[in-house]
C-alpha positions, 0 to 999 in steps of 0.5 A: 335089929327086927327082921321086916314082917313077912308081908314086907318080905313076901312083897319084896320077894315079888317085886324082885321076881318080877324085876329079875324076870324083866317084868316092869308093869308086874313089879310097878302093878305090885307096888300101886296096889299096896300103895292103892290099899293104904300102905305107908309110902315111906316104909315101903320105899325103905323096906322094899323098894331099896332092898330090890334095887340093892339085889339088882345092883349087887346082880348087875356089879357081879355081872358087870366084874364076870365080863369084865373077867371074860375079856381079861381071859381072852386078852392074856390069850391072844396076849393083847392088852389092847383087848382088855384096854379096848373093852375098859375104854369102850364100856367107860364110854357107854358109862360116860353116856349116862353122866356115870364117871368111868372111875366107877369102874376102877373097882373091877380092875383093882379087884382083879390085880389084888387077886393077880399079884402072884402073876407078873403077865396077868397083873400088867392087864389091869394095872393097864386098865385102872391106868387108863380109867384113871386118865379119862377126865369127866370134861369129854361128858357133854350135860350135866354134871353129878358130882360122887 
């Protein structure tokens, strides 16, 4: 497989900066004025457009499991599983808010329960949470429907 050209990687490199910094005008101001100066739509959406916003995605999943983990932690120490189960719910609420199915969080406990196998008091937390997220129906979603 040939690696992109460094002015692909250069751009894509910048456009990341300014996405990892918060800075939407910057990365939307990079992208018009390669567009502005000729560049093919398509290679740019391909080569650039997808690689930052799978760099975000991995990001944003990496952040969403370490959270996910903070609240497991503190739950086995006040021994309380509503703790976990309580974030599990309400984070599968704001998910559910964007029409995102809360089964698209399964992952996070699943993940954790296969690491947690050797620990009978920990593993009960996320067998609990994937319990839950698995019982939540997408009938409670008002709006459209997005079929995964």
């Amino acid at each position: 497989m040939n690696s992109p050209p460094a002015s692909v990687r250069d751009l894509s490199r910048r456009v990341w900066r300014a996405v990892a910094e918060g800075d939407e005008y910057a990365a939307v101001d990079l992208v018009h004025g390669v567009l502005a100066d000729g560049a093919d739509g398509e290679t740019l959406l391909l080569d650039v457009i997808v690689a930052v916003q799978e760099k975000a995605g991995a990001e944003r999943t990496a952040e969403d499991l370490a959270r996910i983990v903070d609240f497991l932690a503190a739950a086995l120490y006040v021994d309380d599983s509503k703790l976990f189960t309580g974030f599990l719910a309400w984070t599968a609420d704001l998910l559910e808010a964007r029409h995102v199915p809360a089964r698209a969080l399964v992952t996070g406990p699943a993940t954790l329960a296969a690491q947690l196998r050797d620990f009978p008091r920990a593993l009960r937390l996320p067998d609990e949470g994937t319990a839950l997220l698995t019982a939540r129906t997408a009938s409670s979603v008002p709006g459209p429907r997005f079929e995964t």
